[in-house]
N, C-alpha and C positions, 0 to 999 in steps of 0.2 A: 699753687694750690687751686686757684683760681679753674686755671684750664684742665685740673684735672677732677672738678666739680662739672665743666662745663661738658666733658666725655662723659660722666655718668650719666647725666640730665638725655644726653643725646642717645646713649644706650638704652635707657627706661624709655623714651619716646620710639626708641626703633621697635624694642622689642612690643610693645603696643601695637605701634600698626602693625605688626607681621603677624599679629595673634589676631584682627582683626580682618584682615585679610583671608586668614586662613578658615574663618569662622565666615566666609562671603560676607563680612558688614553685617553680624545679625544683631549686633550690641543697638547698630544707629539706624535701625528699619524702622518703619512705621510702624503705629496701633496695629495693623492687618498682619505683623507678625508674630504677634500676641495671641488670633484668633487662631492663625495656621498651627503654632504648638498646643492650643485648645483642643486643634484636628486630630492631631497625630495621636490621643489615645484612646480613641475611639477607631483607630483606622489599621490597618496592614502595612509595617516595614518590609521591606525589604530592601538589600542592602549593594548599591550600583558603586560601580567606578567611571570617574569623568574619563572623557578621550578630546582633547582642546583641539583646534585645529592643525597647534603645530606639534604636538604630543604621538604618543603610542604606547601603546598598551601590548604586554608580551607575557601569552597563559602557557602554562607547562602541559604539555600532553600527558596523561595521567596513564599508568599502566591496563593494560586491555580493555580500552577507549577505542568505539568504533565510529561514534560520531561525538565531536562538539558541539554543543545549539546556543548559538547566541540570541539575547536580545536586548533589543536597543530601542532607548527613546531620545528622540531630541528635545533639544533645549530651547527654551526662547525665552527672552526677556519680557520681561509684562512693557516696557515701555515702548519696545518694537511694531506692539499691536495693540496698543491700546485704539487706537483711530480706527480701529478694523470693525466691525461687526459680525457677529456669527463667527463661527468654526474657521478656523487659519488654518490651510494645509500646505505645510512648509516641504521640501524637497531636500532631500541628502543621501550621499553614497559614501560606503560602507569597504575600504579595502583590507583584505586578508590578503594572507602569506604564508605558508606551511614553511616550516625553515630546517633543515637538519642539525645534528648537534654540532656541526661547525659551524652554522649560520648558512649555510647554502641555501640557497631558495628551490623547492622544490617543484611547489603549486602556486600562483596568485590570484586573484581576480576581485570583483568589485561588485557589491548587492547595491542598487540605486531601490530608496524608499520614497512614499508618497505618506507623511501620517498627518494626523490630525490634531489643533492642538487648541483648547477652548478657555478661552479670557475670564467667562465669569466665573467668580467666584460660586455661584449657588450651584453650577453644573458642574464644576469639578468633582473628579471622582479619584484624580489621579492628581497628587501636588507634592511639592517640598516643604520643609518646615521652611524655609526662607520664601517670601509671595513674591518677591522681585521674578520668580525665576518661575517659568509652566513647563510641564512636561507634556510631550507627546504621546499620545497613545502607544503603545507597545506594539513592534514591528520584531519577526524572528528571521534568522537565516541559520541553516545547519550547512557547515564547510566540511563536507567529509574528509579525512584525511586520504591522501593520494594513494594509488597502488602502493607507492613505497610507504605504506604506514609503520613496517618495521623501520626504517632511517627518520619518522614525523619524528622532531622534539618539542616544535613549543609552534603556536600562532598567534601572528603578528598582526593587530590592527591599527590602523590611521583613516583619518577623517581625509577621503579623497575629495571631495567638492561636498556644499551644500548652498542653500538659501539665505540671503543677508538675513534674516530675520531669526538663524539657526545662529547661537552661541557657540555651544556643543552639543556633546552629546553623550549619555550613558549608557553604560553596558553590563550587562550578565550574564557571566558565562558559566554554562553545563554539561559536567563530562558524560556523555553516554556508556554505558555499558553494560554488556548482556552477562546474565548471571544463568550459575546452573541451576537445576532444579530444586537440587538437596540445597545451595545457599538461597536460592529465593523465599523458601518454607522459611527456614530460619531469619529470614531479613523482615519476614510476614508478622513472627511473635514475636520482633526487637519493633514492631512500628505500633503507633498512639494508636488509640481508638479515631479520632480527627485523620490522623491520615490516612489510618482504612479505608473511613469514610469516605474520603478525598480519593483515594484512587478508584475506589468501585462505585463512583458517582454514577455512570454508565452503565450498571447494571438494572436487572433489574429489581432484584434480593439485596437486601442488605449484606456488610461482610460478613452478620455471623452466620448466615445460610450458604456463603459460598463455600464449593466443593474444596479441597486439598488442593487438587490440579488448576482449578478459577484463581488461587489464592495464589499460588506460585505464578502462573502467565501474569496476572497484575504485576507480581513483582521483578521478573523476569528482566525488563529492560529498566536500568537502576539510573539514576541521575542524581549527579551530587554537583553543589556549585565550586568552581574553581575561581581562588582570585589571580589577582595578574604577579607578577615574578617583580622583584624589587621592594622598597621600602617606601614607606607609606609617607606622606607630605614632600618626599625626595622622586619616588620614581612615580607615585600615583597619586591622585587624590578622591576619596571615597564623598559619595552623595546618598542620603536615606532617603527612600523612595516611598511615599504614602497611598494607601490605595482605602478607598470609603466605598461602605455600602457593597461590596462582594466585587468589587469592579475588577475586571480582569490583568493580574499584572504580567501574565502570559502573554504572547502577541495575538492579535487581531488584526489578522490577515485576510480572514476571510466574511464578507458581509455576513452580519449578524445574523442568525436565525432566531424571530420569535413563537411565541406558541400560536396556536390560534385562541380566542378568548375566550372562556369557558360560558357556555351554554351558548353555542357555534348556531349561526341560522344556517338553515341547509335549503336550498332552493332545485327545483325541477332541473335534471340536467347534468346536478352534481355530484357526487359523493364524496362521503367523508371514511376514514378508517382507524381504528386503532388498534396498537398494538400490544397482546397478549403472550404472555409468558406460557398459557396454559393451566396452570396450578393455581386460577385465582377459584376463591370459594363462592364467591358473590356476587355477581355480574349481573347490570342491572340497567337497560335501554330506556331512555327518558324520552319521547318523540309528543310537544306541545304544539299541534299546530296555530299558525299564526292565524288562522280566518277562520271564522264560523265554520270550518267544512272537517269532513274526515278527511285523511290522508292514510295513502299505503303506503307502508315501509317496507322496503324489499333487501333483506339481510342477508348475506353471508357469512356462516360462521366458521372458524377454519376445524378444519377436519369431516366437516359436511358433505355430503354427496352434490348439493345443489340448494341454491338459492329458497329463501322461505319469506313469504307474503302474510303482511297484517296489516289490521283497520284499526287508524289510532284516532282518537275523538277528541275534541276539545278537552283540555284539561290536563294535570301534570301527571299522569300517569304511567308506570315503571313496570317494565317486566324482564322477570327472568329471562337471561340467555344461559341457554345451556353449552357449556363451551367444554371442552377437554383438550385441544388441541392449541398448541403456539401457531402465533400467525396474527394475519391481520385482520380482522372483523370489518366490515365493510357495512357499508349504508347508502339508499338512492329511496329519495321519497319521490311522494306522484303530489305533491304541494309543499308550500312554503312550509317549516314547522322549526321549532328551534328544539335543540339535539345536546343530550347529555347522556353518556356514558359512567355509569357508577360500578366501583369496584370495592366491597367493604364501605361503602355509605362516603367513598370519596372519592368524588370527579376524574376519570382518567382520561389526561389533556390527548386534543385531535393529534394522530403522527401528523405534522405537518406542519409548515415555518413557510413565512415570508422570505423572499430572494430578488433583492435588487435588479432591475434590467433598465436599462436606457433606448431611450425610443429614437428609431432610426426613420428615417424617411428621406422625401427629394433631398430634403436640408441635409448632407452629410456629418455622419457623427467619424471621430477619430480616433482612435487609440494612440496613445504612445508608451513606448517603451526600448530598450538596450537590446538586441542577440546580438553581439559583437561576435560569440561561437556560435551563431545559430538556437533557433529557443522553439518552442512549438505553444498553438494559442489553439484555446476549445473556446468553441461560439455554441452557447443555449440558444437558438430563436425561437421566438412565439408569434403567435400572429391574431387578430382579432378573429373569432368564429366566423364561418363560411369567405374569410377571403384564402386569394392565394399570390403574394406578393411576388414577384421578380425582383431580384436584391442583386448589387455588384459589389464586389468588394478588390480593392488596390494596396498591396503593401508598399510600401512608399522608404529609402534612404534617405538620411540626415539630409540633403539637400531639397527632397519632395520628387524625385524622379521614381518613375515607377518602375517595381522592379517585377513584381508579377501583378495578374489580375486575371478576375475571371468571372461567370454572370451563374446567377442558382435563383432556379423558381419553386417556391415552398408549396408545398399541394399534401396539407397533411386534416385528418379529419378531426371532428370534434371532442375535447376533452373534455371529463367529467373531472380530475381529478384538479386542474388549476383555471383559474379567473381573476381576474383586478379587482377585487376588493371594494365594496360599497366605499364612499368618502363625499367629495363633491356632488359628483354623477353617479347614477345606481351600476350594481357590479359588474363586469361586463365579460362572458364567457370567453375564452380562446379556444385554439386548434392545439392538437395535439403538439409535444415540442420536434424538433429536428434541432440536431447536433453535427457540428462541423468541424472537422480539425484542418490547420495549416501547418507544414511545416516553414519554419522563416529561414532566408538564407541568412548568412552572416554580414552586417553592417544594414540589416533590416532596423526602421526607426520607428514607424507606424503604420495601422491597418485603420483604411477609411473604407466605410460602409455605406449605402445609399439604397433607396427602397423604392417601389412607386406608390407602396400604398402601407400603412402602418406596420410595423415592424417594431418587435422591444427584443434586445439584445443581453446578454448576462455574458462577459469574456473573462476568460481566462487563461493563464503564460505558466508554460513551464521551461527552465534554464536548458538547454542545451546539453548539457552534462548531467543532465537531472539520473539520480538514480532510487530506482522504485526497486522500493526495500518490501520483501512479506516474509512475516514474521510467522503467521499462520497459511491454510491456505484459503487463498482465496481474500485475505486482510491486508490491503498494503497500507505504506504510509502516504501521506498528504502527497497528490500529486499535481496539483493546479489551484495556480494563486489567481485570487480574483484581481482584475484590474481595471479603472475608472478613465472614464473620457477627461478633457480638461471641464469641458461644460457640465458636470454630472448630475449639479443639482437643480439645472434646468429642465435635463432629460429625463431623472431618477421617474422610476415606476414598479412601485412592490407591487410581484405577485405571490397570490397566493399559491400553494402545491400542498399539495394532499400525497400524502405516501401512496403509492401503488403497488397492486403484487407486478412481481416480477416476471417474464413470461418463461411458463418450464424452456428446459435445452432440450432442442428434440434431436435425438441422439439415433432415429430410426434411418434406413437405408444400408444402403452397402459402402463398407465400411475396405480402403484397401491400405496396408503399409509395406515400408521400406526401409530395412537397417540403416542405420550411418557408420560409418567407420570413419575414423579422423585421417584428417589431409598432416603432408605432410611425416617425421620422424615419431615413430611414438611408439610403447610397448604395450603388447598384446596379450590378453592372457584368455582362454577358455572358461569358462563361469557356466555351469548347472542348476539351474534356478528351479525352488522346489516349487510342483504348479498341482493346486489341491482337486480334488474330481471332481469333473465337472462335465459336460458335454463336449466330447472333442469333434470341432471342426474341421470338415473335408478337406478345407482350404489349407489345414496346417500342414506344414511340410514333415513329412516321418523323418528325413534324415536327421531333425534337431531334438526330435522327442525320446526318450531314455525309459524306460519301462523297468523296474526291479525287477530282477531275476532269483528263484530262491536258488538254492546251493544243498547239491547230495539227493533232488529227488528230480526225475522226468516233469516235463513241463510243455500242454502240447501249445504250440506258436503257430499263428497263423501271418503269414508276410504277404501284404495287401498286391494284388497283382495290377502290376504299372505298365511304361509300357515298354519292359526288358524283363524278359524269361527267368533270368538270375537276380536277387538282390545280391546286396554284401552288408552285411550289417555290422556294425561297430560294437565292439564289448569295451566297457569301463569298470575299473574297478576302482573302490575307495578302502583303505586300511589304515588301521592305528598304529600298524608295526612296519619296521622297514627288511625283517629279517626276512631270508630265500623262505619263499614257497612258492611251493610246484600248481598251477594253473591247467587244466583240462578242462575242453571243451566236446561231447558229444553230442550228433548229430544223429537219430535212430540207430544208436548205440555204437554209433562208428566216430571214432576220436577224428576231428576235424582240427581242432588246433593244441596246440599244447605250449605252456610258455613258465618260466623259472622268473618270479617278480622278488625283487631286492627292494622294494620303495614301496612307499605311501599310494600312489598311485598310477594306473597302467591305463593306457587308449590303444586298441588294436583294431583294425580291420578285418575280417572274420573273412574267410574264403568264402565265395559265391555260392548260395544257396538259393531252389526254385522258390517261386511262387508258390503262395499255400499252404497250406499245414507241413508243420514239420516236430518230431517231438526231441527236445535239446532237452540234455541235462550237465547244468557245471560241478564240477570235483575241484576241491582248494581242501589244503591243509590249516589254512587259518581260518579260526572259526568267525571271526569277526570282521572277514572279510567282506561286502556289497557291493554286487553285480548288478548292474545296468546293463542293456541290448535296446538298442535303436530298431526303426525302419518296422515296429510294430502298433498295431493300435493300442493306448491303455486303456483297462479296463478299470483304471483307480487312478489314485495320485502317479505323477511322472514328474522327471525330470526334462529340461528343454535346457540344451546346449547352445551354448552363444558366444560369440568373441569379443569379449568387450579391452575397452581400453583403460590403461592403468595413469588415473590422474595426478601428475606430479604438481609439482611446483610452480611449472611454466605452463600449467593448462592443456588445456587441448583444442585442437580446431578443429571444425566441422562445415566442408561444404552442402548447402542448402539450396536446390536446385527449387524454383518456383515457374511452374508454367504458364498459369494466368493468372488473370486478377481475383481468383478467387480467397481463400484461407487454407493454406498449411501450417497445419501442429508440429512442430517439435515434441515427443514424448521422452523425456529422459527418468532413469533407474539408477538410481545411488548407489554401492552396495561396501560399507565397509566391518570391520573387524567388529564380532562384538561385544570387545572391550570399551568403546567409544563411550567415555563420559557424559558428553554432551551432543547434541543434534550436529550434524555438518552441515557449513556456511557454504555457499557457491555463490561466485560472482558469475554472470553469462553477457557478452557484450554482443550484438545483432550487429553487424556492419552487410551494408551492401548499395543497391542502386535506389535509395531512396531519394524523391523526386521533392521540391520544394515549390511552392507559393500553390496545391492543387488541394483545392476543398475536398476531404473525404469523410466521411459516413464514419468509418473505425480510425484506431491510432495506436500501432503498436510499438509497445516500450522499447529501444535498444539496448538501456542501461538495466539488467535487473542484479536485486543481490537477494537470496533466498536462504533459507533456514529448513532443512528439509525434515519433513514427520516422519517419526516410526509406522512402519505398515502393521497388517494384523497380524498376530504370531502365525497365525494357520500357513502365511505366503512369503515369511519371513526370512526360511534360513537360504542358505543357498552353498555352494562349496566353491571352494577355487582347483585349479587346475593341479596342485599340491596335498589337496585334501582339507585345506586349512578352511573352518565354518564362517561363514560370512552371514550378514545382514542386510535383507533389502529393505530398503527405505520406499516411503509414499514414493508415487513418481510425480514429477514436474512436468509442466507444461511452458513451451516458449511460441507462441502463437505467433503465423505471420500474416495480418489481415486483409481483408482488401485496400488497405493505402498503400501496400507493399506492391510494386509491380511487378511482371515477371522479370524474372533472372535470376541469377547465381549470387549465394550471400554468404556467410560467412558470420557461422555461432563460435562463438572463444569461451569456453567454459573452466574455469579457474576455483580452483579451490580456498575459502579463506582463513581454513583454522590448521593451513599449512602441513596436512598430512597425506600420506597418499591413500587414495579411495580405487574404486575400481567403477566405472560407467558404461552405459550402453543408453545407445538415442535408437529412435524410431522417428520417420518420418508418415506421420497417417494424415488422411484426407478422405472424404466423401465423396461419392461420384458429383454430387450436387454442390462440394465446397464450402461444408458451411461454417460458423463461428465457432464451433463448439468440438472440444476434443471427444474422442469418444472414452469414457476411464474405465470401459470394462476390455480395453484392449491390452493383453500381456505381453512382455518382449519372448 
């Protein structure tokens, strides 16, 4: 009886500790645990899963999921850093695994973090109810899933390495996916008022002035959280994540931007701008000078012809701005004066944010970081006004051997739009910025920098496989993460920046293109692209342009004289029916061809006829028959025949010949069925002889995935070689800039909502080569 008292006793004690355990010890915490559940309801849950060192975590790929986004904080014990002072920035990596439904491994690799993780109590923003334990500020990685996304089933994470002073680490994971139009509307009137709010932060209208079509792109790319597969205290264990005061529980990747502070001093030299929707009613310039004196304000308003002059006196005095147009409103005064912008009697903040740089000089600053596949890094430099520094930069392998290097002397002029910021010393103006891209080879470790005269630095890495997603045009997603030296907050130097306009694309000069057709096995199909009136250019070639021809009456034709006596011009016909009918063609009333059509549609070659006027008339028995005749000028809407290629499954190639350093456009034209639900996805991969460790001025994408727009109905329809109606879509652009050097590359254009479409590229360029496509160019 005895010993089977002495098994209960030991059972009630077992089951104690493991409940205690499972609770992290919060029964035997100190008073300070008392305060932290104090926190918690005043604060933002949200709900993480542990990932222990020797553990792993395994999330199910969720049906039409085109990305996953994780994020993660690490963990650290309060007693690890208690000895520490200031901010602790602990180090850990991050590996994933894409795995099929057998377990096969399809994709792996490893996100290494730098976060940050702060001891005191009074600066926490972000905590657990348990105090033993601090969290790190929020770090994200998106693992896209592999080509083979139809075989993705689930992905796998484990704690690859991290810092003694890292316990673990938590995680959150969110299934991406793009919704249609009609379910986005509807996902718009199933969400809170708070979450409206929440997604059109970014706006500038509240949600209930947002358009139909505003409301739906908000809700368009859907995220929902996913937990990990298994049973809860058996395969995972959950941790509630506290976040106070608005703190962000998203990642914070990229150095903070804050506002500038309202009622901004504006000093000689600078300007400041803001930015306008258009539609406001009450706009209202506040310019106090700071000294006994006048000052002239010299404004631009957007929509303005040009710049306008006034004399503001001592005193808080406010004048109308007459504004109608969106844009940016700009301001440069001729003395010091402090500067307020009012809209509706409330302050509307400077565009413009502080942005971390670190200062480079003799002293070498270093960067570190992983391209085990190769990674690419953008360098912001600034430089004190009127110098012009000579700067070297060395990418350096895990061992310090140098693998490239090269020297750059900065010679850029005076900016008005950023400066350092009064503090210690009064503010002090810069030069304009210069921007630099590298590409890093593979087993690249760091990039050391050296200057001979001041230099402040702002870097940024992008992964190797990176791919640059646009959802609209012209809007991609995050393409470059900011990254810190080891010494940063020796070097750290906020500058300020002021929004700037943008300089137009000067789109003038002579303008020359060239079809592509794909390399390699592919099928071809004839495509009639309908192209609305407009001024036809001498440059375009008659043989591809299609002119309507009417049917049952004389029609006089005039065929532009070349340089061959005869043309031959090409007759098309398009029909609803496939039944015999009889086709005649006359020539000043003398029958020149004559043909018996059983189909939808006919292409013939028309016997040689001269130069000049000629007067044709066609005869058909179907009345709903449409004639097109080439090799003439339109004098209205035409047709333009093309051979494009039919996009399957396995994509298509395209060799891309580059002759110098300058910029060639890829123009590519979508054109599918239009039954099409939803917009088409395209993957486009750039491979070619891209050069590493050489500082360039531009950096263009090889990985892109796009989402392509509907065109305007006026240029929309178009036929196939069958007869069957087609849709052309916006056209895309795959730019090859000057980091690209000459030679032969190789565009791979992939479809990704797996249907078949029908394409055509153009290859255009400027005699001059410059950045900028031309888009009033038609295939």
């Amino acid at each position: 009886m005895r010993t089977l008292i002495r098994w209960v006793f030991l059972m009630i004690g077992g089951l104690v500790i493991w409940v205690l355990v499972q609770s992290d010890l919060r029964w035997l915490e100190p008073a300070g645990a008392g305060q932290n559940y104090q926190r918690t309801r005043g604060a933002t849950p949200s709900l993480t899963y542990a990932l222990l060192p020797e553990g792993r975590l395994e999330f199910q790929l969720p049906a039409q999921t085109q990305t996953m986004r994780l994020v993660v904080n690490g963990v650290v014990r309060r007693d690890q850093v208690a000895e520490q002072v200031g901010p602790v920035e602990p180090r850990f990596a991050l590996a994933y695994a894409w795995h099929d439904r057998g377990g096969l491994v399809l994709h792996e690799g490893v996100y290494h973090f730098r976060a940050r993780v702060v001891a005191e109590t009074a600066h926490q923003h972000l905590f657990f109810e348990n105090p033993r334990l601090l969290p790190s500020d929020p770090r994200a990685a998106v693992p896209t899933p592999p080509a083979e996304v139809g075989r993705a089933a689930k992905l796998v994470l484990r704690l690859a390495e991290h810092d003694a002073a890292v316990d673990h680490l938590v995680v959150r994971c969110y299934a991406e996916a793009l919704l249609g139009p009609e379910e986005a509307r509807r996902q718009w009137q199933r969400a809170s008022p708070a979450q409206r709010r929440e997604m059109a932060k970014g706006n500038v209208y509240p949600p209930s002035r947002l358009t139909a079509e505003e409301r739906a792109g908000l809700m368009q790319r859907r995220r929902r959280p996913v937990g990990p597969l298994g049973i809860q205290g058996r395969d995972f264990r959950t941790r509630m994540l506290y976040a106070l005061n608005g703190a962000r529980l998203e990642e914070a990747n990229q150095p903070e931007s804050r506002e500038v502070p309202v009622g901004t001093v504006l000093e000689p030299g600078r300007a400041l701008a803001w930015r306008l929707s258009g539609d406001e009613t009450d706009v209202r310039l506040q310019v106090v000078p700071l000294q006994e004196n006048e000052v002239t304000g010299t404004t631009w308003v957007p929509g303005s012809e040009g710049e306008r002059k006034q004399v503001w006196r001592p005193g808080a005095e406010s004048r109308v701005i007459d504004t109608q147009a969106g844009g940016l409103l700009r301001l440069r005064v001729s003395g010091a004066a402090r500067v307020r912008l009012l809209v509706n009697n409330s302050e509307l903040p400077v565009a413009g944010y502080l942005v971390d740089h670190f200062r480079v000089g003799e002293t070498p600053l270093e960067y570190r970081f992983l391209a085990e596949q190769g990674a690419a890094l953008r360098l912001d430099l600034r430089a004190p006004q009127g110098s012009e520094p000579r700067w070297t930069y060395q990418i350096l392998d895990a061992r310090g051997r140098v693998l490239h290097q090269g020297r750059q002397q900065m010679a850029t002029g005076p900016s008005p739009y950023a400066w350092l910021p009064a503090g210690a010393q009064p503010a002090a103006p810069l030069n304009e910025p210069e921007r630099r891209y590298l590409r890093l080879p593979a087993g690249a470790r760091a990039l050391r920098l050296q200057s001979d005269q001041p230099l402040y630095c702002a870097a940024y890495v992008q992964p190797g496989d990176w791919l640059l997603r646009e959802e609209t045009p012209g809007v991609f997603n995050q393409q470059w993460f900011s990254i810190q030296p080891p010494e940063a907050e020796a070097r750290r130097v906020s500058v300020q920046i002021v929004e700037q306009p943008e300089a137009a694309a000067d789109d003038s000069g002579t303008w020359q293109a060239e079809s592509l057709l794909p390399d390699g096995d592919w099928l071809g199909h004839h495509l009639w692209l309908s192209r609305e009136e407009a001024p036809f250019g001498a440059h375009e070639s008659l043989r591809t342009v299609y002119t309507q021809t009417p049917v049952g009456r004389d029609l006089d034709l005039h065929f532009p004289d070349g340089t061959q006596k005869d043309v031959m011009p090409a007759l098309v016909v398009f029909r609803e029916s496939k039944k015999p009918s009889r086709i005649t063609l006359f020539r000043n009333d003398e029958a020149v061809f004559a043909h018996t059509l059983a189909a939808r549609h006919g292409d013939w070659r028309l016997p040689p006829m001269p130069a000049g006027p000629s007067r044709v008339r066609i005869e058909c028995d179907d009345p709903g028959a449409r004639f097109f005749i080439n090799q003439r000028e339109p004098r209205g809407a035409f047709k333009r025949k093309r051979l494009g290629g039919r996009l399957t499954r396995n994509g298509l190639r395209y060799k891309v010949h580059k002759p110098g350093n300058g910029t060639r456009v890829v123009k590519g034209w979508l054109l599918t069925r239009p039954d099409l639900k939803e917009p088409p996805r395209l993957r486009l991969t750039l491979s070619g002889p891209f050069t590493t460790g050489v500082a360039a001025s531009e950096f263009t994408a090889r990985r892109r995935a796009l989402m392509v727009q509907a065109a305007p109905a006026r240029t929309r329809q178009a036929l196939a070689a069958d007869g069957t109606a087609l849709w052309q879509w916006t056209p895309f652009y795959v730019p090859l800039k000057s980091d690209c050097p000459a030679g032969d590359y190789e565009l791979h254009v992939e479809s990704l909502d797996r249907q078949n479409h029908f394409l055509l590229l153009n290859q255009i360029w400027r005699e001059q080569d410059t950045t900028s496509a031309h888009v009033n160019h038609l295939p």
